[in-house]
CHARMM-style PDB file with segment names, atoms N, HN, CA, C and O in Angstrom:
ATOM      1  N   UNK     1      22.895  11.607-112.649  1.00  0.00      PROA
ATOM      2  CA  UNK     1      21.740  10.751-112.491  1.00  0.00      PROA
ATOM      3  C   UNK     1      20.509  11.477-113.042  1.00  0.00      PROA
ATOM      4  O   UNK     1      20.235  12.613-112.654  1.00  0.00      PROA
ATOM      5  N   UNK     2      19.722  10.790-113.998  1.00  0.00      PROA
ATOM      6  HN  UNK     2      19.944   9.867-114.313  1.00  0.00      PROA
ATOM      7  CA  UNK     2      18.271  11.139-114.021  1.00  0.00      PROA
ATOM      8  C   UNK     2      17.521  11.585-113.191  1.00  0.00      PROA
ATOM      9  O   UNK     2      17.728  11.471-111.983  1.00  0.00      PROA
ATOM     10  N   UNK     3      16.292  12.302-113.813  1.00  0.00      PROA
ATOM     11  HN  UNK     3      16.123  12.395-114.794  1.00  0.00      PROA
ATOM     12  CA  UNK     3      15.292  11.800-112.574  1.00  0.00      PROA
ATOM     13  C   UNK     3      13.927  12.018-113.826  1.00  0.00      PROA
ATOM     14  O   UNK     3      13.543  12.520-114.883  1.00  0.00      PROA
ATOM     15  N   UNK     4      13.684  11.265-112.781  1.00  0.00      PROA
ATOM     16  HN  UNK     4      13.996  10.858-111.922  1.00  0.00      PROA
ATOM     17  CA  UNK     4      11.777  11.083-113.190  1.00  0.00      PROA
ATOM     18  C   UNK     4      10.920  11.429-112.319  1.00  0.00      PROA
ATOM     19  O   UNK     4      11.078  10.995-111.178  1.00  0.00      PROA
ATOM     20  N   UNK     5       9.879  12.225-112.584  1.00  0.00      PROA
ATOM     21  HN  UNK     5       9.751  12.578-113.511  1.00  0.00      PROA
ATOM     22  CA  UNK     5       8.523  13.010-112.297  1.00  0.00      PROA
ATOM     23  C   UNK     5       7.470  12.029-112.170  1.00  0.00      PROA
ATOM     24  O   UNK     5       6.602  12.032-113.044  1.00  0.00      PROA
ATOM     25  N   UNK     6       7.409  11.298-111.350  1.00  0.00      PROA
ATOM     26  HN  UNK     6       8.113  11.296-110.640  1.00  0.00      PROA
ATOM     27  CA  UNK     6       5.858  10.893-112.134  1.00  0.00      PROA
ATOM     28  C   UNK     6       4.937  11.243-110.391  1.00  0.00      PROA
ATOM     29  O   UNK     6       4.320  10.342-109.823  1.00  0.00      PROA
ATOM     30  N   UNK     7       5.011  12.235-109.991  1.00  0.00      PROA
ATOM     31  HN  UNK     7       5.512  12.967-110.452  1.00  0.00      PROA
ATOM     32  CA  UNK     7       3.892  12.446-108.315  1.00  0.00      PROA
ATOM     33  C   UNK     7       3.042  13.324-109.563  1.00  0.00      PROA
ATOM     34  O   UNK     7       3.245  14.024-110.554  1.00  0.00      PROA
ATOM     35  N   UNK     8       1.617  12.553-108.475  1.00  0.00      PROA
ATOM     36  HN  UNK     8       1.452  11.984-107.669  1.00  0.00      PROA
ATOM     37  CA  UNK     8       0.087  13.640-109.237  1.00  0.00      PROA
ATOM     38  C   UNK     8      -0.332  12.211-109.939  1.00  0.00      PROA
ATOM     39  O   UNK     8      -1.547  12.051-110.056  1.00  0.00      PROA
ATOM     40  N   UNK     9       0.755  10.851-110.559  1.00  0.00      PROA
ATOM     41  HN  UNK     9       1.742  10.981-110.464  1.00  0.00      PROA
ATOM     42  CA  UNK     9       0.044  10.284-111.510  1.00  0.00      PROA
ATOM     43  C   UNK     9      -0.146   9.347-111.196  1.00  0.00      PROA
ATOM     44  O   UNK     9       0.739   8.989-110.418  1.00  0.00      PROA
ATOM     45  N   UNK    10      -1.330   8.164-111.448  1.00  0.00      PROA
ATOM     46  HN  UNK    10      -2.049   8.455-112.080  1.00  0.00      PROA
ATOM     47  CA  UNK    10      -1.313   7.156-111.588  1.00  0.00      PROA
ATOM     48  C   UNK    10      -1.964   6.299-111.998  1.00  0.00      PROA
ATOM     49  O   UNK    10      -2.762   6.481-112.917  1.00  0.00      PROA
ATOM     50  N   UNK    11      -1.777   5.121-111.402  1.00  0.00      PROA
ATOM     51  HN  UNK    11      -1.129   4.973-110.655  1.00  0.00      PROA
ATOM     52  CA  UNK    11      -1.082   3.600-112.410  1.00  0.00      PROA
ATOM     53  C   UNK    11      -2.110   3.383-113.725  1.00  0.00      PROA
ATOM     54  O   UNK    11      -3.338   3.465-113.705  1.00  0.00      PROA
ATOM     55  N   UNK    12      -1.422   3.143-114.634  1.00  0.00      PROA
ATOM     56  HN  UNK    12      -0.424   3.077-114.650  1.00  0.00      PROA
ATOM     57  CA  UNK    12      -0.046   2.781-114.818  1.00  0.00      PROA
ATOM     58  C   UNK    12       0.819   3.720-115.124  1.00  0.00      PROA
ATOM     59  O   UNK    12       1.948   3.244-115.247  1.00  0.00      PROA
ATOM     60  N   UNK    13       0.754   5.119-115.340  1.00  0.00      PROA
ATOM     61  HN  UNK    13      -0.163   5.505-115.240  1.00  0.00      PROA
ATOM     62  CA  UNK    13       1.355   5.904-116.172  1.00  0.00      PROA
ATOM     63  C   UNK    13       3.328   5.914-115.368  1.00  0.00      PROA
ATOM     64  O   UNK    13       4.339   6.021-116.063  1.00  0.00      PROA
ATOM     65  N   UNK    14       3.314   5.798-114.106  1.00  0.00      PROA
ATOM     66  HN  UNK    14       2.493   5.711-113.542  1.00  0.00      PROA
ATOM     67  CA  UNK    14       4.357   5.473-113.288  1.00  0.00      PROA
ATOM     68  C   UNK    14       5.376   4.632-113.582  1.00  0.00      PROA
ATOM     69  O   UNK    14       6.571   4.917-113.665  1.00  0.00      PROA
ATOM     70  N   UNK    15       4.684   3.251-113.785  1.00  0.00      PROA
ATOM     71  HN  UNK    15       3.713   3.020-113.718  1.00  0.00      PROA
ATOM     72  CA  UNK    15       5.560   2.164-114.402  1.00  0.00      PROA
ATOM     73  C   UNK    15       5.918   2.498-115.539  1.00  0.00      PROA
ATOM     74  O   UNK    15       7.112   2.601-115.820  1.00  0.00      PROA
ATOM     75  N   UNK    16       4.879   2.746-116.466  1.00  0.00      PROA
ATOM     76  HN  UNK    16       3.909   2.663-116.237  1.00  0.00      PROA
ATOM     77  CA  UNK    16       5.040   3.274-118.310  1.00  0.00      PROA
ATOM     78  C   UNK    16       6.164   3.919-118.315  1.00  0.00      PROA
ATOM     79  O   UNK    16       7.092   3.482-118.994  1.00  0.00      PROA
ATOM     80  N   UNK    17       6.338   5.345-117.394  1.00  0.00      PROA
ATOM     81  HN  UNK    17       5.584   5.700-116.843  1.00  0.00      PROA
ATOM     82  CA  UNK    17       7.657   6.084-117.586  1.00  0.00      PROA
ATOM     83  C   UNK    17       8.617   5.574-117.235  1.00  0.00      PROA
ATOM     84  O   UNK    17       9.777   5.824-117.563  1.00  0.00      PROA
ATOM     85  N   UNK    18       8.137   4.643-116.379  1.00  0.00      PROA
ATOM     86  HN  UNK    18       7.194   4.440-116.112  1.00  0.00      PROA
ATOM     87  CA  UNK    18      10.110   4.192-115.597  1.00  0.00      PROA
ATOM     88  C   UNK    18      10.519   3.196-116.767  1.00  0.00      PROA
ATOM     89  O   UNK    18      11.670   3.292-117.195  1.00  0.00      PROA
ATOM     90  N   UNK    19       9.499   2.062-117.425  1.00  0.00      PROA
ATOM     91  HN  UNK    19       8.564   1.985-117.078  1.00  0.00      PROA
ATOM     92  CA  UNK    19       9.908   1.408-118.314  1.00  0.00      PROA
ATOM     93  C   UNK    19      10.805   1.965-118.996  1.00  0.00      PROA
ATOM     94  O   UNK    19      12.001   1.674-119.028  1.00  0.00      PROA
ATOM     95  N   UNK    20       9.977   3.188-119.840  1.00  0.00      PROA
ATOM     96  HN  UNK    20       9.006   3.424-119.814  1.00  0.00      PROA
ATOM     97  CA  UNK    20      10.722   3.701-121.310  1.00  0.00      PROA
ATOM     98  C   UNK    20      12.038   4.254-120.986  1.00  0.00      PROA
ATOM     99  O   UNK    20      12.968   4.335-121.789  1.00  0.00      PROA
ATOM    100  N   UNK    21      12.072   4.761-119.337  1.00  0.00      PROA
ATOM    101  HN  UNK    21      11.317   4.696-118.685  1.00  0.00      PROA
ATOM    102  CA  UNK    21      13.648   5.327-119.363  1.00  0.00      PROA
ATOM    103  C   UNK    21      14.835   4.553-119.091  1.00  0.00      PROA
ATOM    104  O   UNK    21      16.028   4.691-119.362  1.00  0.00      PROA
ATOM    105  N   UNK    22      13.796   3.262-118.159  1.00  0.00      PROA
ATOM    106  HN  UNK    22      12.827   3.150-117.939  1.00  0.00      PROA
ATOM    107  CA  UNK    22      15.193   2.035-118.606  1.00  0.00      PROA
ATOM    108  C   UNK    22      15.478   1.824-119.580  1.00  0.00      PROA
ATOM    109  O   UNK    22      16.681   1.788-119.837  1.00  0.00      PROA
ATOM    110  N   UNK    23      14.191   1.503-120.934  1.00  0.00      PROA
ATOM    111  HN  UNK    23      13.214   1.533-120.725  1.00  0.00      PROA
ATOM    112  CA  UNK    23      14.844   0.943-122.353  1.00  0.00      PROA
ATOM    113  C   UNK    23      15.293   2.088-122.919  1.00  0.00      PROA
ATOM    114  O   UNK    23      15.746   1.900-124.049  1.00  0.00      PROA
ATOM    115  N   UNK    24      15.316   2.822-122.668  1.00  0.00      PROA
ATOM    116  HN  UNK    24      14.948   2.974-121.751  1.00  0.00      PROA
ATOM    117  CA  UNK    24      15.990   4.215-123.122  1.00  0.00      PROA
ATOM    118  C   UNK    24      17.558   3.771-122.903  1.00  0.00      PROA
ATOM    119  O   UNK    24      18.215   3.867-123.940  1.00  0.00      PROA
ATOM    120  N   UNK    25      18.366   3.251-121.627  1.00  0.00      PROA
ATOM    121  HN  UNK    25      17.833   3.172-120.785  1.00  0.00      PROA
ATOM    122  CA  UNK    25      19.375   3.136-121.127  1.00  0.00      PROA
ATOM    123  C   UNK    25      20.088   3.403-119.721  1.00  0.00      PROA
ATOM    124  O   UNK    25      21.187   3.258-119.187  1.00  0.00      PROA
ATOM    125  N   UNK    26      18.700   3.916-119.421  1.00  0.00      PROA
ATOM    126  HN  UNK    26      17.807   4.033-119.855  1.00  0.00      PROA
ATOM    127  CA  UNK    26      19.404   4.252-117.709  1.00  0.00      PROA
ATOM    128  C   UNK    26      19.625   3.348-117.029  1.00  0.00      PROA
ATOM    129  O   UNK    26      19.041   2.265-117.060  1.00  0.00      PROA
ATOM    130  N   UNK    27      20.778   3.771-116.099  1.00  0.00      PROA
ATOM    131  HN  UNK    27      21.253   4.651-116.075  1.00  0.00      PROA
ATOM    132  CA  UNK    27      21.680   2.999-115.297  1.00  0.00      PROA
ATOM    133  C   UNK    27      21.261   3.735-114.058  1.00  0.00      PROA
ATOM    134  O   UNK    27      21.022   3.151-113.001  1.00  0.00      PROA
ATOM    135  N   UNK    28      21.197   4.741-114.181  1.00  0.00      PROA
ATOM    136  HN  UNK    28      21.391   5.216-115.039  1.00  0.00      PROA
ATOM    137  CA  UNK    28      20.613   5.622-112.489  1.00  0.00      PROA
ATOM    138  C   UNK    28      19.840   6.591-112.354  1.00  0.00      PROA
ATOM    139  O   UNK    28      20.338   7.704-112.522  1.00  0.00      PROA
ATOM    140  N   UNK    29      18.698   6.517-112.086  1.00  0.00      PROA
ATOM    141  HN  UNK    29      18.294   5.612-111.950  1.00  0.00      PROA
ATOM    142  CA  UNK    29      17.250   7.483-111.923  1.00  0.00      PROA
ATOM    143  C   UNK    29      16.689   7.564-110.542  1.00  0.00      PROA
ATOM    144  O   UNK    29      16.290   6.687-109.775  1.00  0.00      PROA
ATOM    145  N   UNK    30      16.774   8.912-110.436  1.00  0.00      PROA
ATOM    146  HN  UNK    30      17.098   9.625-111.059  1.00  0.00      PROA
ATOM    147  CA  UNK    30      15.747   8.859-109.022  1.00  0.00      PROA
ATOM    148  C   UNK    30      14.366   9.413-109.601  1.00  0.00      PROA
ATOM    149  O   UNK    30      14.311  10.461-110.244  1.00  0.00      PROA
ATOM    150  N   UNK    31      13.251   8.614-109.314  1.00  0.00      PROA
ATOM    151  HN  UNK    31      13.296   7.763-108.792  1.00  0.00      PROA
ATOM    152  CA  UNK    31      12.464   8.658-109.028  1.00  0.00      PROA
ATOM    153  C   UNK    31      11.516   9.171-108.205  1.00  0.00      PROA
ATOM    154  O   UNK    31      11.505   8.742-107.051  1.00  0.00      PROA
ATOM    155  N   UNK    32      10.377  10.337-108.661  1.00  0.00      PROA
ATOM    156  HN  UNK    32      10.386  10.686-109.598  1.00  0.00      PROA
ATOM    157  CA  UNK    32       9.938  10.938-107.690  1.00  0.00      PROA
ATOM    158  C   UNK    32       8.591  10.895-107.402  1.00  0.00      PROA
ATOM    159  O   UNK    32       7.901  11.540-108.191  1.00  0.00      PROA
ATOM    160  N   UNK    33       7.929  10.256-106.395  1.00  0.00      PROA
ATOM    161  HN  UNK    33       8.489   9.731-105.754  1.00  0.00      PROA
ATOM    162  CA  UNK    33       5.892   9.763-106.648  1.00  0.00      PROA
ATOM    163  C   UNK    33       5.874  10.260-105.738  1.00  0.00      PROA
ATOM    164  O   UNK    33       6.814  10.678-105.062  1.00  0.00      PROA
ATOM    165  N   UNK    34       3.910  10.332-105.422  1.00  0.00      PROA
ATOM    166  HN  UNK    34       3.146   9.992-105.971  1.00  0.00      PROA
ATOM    167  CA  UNK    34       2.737  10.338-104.222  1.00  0.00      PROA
ATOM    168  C   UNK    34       2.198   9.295-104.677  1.00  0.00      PROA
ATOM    169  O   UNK    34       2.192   8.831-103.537  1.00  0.00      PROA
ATOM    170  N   UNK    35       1.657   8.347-105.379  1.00  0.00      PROA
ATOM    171  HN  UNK    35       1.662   8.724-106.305  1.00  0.00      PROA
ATOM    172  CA  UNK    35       1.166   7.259-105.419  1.00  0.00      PROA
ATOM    173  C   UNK    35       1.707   6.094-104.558  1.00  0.00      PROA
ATOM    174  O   UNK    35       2.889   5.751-104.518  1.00  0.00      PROA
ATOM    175  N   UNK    36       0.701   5.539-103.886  1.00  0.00      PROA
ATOM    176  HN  UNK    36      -0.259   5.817-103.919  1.00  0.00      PROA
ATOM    177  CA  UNK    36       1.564   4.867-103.009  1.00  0.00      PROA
ATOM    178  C   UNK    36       1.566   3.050-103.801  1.00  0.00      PROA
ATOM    179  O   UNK    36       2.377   2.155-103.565  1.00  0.00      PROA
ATOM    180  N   UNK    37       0.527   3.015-104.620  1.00  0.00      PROA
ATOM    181  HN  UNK    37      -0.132   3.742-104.812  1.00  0.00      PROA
ATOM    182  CA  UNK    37       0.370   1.989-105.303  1.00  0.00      PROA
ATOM    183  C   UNK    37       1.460   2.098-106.582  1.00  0.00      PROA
ATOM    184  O   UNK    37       2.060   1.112-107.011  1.00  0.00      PROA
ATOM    185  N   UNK    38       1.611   3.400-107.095  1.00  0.00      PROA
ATOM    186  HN  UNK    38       1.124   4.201-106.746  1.00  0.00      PROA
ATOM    187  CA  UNK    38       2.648   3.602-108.059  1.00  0.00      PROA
ATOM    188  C   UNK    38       3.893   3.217-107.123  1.00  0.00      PROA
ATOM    189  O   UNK    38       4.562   2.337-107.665  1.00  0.00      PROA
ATOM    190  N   UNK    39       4.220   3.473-106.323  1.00  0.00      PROA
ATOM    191  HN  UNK    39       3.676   4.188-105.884  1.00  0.00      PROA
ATOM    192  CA  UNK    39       5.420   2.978-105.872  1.00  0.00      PROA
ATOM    193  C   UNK    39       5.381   1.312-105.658  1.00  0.00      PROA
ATOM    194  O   UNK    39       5.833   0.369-106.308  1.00  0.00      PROA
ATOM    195  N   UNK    40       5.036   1.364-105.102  1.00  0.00      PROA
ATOM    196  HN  UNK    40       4.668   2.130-104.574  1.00  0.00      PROA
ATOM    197  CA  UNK    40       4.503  -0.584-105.033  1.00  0.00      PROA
ATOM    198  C   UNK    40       4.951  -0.876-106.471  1.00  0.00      PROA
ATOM    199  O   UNK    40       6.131  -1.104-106.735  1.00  0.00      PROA
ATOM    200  N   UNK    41       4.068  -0.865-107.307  1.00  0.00      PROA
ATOM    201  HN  UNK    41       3.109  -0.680-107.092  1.00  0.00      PROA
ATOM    202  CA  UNK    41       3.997  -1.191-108.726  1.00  0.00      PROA
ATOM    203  C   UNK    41       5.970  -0.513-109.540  1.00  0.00      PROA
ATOM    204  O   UNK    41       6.628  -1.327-110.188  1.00  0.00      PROA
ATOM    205  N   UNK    42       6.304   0.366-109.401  1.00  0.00      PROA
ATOM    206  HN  UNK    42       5.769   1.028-108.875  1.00  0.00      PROA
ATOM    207  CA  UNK    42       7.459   0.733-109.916  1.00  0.00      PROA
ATOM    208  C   UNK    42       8.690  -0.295-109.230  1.00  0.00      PROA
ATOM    209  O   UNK    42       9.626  -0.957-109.678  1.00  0.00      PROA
ATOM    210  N   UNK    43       8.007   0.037-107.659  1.00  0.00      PROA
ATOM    211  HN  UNK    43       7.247   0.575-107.295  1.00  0.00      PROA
ATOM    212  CA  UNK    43       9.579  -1.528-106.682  1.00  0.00      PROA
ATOM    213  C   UNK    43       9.511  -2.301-107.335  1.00  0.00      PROA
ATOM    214  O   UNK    43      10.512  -3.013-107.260  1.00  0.00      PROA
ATOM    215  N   UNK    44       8.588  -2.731-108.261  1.00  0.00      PROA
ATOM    216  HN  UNK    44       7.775  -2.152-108.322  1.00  0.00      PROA
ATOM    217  CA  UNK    44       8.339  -4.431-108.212  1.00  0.00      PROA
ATOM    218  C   UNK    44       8.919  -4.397-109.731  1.00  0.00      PROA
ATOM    219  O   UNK    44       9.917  -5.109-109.842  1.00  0.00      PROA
ATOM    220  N   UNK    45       8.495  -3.678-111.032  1.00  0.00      PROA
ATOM    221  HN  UNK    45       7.685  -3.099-110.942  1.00  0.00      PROA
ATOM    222  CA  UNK    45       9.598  -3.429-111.852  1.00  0.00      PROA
ATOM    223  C   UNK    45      10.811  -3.175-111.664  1.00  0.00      PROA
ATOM    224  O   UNK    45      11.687  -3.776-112.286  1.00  0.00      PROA
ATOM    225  N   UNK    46      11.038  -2.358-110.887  1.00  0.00      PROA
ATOM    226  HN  UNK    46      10.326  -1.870-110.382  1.00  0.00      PROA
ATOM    227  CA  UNK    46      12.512  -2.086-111.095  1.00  0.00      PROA
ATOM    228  C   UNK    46      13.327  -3.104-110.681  1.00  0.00      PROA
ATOM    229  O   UNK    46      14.420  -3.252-111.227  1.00  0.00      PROA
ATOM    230  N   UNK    47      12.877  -4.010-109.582  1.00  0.00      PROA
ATOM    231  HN  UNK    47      11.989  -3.890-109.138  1.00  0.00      PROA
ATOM    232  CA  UNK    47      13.743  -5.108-109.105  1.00  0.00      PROA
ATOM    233  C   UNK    47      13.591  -6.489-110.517  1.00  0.00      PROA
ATOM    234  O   UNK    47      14.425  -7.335-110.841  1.00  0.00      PROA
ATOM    235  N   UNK    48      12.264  -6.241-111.054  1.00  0.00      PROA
ATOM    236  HN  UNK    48      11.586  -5.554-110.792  1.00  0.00      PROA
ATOM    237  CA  UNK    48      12.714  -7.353-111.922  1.00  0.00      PROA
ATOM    238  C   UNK    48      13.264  -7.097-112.901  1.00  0.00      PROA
ATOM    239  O   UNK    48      13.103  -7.981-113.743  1.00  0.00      PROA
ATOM    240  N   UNK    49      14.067  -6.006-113.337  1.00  0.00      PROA
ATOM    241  HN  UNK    49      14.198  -5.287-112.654  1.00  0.00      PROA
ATOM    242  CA  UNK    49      14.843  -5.634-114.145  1.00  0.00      PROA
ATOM    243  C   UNK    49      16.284  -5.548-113.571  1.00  0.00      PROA
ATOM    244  O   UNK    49      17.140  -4.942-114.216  1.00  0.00      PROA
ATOM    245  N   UNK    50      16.622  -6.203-112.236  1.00  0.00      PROA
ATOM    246  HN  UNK    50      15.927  -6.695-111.712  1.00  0.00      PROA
ATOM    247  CA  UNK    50      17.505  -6.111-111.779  1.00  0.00      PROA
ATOM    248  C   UNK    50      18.428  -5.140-111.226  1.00  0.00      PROA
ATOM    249  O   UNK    50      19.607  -5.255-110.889  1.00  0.00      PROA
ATOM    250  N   UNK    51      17.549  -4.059-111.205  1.00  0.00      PROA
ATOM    251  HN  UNK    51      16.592  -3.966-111.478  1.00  0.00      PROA
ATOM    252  CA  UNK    51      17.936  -3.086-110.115  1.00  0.00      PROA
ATOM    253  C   UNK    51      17.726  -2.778-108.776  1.00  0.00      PROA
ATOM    254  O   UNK    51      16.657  -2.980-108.200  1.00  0.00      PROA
ATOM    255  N   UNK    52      19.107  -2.105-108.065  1.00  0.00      PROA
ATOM    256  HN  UNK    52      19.975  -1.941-108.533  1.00  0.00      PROA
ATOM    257  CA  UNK    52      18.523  -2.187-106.940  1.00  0.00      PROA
ATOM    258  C   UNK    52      18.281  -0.946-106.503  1.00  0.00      PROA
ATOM    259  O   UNK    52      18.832   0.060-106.951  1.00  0.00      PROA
ATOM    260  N   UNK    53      17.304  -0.973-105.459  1.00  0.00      PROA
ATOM    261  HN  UNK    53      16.856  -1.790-105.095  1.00  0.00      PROA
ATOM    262  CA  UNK    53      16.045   0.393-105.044  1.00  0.00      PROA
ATOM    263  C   UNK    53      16.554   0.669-103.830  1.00  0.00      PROA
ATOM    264  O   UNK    53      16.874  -0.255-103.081  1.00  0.00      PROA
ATOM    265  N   UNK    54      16.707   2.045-103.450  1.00  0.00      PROA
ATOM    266  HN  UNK    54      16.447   2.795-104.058  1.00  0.00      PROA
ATOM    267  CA  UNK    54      16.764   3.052-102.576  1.00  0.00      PROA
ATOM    268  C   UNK    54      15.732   3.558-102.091  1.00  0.00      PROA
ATOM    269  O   UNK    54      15.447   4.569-102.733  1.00  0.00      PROA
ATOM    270  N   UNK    55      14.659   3.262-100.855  1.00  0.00      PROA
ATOM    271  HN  UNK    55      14.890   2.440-100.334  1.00  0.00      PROA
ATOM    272  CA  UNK    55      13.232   3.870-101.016  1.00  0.00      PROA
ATOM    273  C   UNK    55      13.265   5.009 -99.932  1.00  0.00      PROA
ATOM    274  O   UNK    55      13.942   4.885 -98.911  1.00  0.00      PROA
ATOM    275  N   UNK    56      12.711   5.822-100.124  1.00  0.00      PROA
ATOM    276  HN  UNK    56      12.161   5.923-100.954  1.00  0.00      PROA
ATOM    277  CA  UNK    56      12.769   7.076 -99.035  1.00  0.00      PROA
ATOM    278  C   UNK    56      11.260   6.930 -99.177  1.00  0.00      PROA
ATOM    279  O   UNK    56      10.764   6.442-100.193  1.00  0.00      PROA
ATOM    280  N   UNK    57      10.313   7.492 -97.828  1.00  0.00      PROA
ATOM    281  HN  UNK    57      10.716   7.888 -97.003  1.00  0.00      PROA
ATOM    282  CA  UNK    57       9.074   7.781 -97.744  1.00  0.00      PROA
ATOM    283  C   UNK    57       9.087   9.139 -96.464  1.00  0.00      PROA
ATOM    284  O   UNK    57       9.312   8.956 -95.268  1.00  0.00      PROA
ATOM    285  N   UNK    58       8.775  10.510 -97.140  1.00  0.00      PROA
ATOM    286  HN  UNK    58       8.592  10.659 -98.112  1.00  0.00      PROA
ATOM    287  CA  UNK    58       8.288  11.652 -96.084  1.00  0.00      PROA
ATOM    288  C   UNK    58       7.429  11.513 -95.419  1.00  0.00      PROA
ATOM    289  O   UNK    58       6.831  10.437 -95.429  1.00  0.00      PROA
ATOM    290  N   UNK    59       7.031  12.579 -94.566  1.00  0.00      PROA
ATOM    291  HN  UNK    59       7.517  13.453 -94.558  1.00  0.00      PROA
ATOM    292  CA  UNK    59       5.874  12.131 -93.523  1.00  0.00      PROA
ATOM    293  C   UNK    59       4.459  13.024 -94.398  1.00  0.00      PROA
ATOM    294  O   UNK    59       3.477  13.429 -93.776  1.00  0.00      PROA
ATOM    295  N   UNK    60       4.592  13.155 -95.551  1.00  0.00      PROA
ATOM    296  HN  UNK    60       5.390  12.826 -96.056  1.00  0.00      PROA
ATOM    297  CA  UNK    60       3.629  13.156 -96.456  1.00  0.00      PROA
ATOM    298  C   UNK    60       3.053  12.191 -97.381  1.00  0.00      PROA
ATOM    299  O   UNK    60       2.080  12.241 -98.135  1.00  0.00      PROA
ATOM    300  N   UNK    61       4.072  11.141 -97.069  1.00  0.00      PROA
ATOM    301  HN  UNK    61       4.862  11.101 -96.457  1.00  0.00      PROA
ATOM    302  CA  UNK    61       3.766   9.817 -97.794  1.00  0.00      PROA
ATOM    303  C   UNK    61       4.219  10.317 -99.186  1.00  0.00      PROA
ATOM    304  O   UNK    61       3.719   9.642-100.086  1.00  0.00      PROA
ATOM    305  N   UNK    62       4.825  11.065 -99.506  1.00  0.00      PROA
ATOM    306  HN  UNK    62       5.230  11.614 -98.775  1.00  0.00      PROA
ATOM    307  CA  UNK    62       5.825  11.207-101.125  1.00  0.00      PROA
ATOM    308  C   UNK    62       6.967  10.637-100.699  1.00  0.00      PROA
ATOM    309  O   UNK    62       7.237  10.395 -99.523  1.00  0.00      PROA
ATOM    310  N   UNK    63       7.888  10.339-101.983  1.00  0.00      PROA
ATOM    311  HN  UNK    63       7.669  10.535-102.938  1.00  0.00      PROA
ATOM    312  CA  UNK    63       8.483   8.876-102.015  1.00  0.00      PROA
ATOM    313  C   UNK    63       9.593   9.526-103.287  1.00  0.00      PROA
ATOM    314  O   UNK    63       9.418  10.054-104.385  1.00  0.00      PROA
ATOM    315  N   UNK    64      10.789   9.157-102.455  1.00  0.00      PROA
ATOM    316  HN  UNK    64      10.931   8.728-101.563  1.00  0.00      PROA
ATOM    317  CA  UNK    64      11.777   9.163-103.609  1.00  0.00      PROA
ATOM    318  C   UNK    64      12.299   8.013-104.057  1.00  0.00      PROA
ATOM    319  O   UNK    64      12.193   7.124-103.212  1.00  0.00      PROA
ATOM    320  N   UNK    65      12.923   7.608-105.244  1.00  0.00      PROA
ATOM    321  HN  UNK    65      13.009   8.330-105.931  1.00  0.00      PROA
ATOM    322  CA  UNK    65      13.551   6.037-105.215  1.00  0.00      PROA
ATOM    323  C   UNK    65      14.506   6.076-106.369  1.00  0.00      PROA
ATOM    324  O   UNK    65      14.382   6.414-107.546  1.00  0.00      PROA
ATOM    325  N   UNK    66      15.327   5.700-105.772  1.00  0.00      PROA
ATOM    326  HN  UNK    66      15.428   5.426-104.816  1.00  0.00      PROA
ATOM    327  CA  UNK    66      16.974   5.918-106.614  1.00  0.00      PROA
ATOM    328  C   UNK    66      17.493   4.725-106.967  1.00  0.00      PROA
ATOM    329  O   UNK    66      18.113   3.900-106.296  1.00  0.00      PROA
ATOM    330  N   UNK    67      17.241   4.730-107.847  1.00  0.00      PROA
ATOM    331  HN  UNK    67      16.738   5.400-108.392  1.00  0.00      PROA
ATOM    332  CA  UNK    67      17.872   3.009-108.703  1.00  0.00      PROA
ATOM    333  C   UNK    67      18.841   3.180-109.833  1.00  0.00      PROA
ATOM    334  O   UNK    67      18.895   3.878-110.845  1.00  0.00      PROA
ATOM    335  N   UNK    68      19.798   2.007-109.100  1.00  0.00      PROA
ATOM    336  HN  UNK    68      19.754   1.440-108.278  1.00  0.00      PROA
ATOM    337  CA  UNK    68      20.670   1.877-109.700  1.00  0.00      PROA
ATOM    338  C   UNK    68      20.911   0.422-110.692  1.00  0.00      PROA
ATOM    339  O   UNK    68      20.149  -0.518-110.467  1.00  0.00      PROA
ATOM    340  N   UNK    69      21.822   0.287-111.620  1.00  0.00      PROA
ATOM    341  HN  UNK    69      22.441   1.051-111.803  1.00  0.00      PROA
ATOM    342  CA  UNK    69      21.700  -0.950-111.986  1.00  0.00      PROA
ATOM    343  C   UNK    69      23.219  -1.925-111.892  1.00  0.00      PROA
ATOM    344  OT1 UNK    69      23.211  -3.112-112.217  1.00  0.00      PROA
TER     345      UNK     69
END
């Protein structure tokens, strides 16, 4: 499985990366933010691309999310 970096950044730069690594071809990326609006904004892509989301939230409010397709 992938993963993607995007904590420290945000929006849009969050969505931007998750885009390009779906059209890239991924089938399974975990995902790693502190944006809490980047996460919002990435759930809501990734489900309309028809994947489904795994959301973890620490008690730091960082956020993992493992999508599969």
């Amino acid at each position: 499985m992938d993963k993607l970096d995007v904590r420290g950044l945000s929006c849009p730069m969050p969505v931007l990366q998750t885009k390009k690594a779906i059209d890239k071809g991924a089938k399974e990326l975990l995902i790693l933010g502190t944006s809490q609006v980047a996460k919002e904004n990435v759930l809501r892509l990734v489900k309309s691309q028809g994947f489904d989301a795994n959301l973890t939230v620490d008690e730091k409010n960082d956020w993992e999310m493992e999508i599969k397709k």
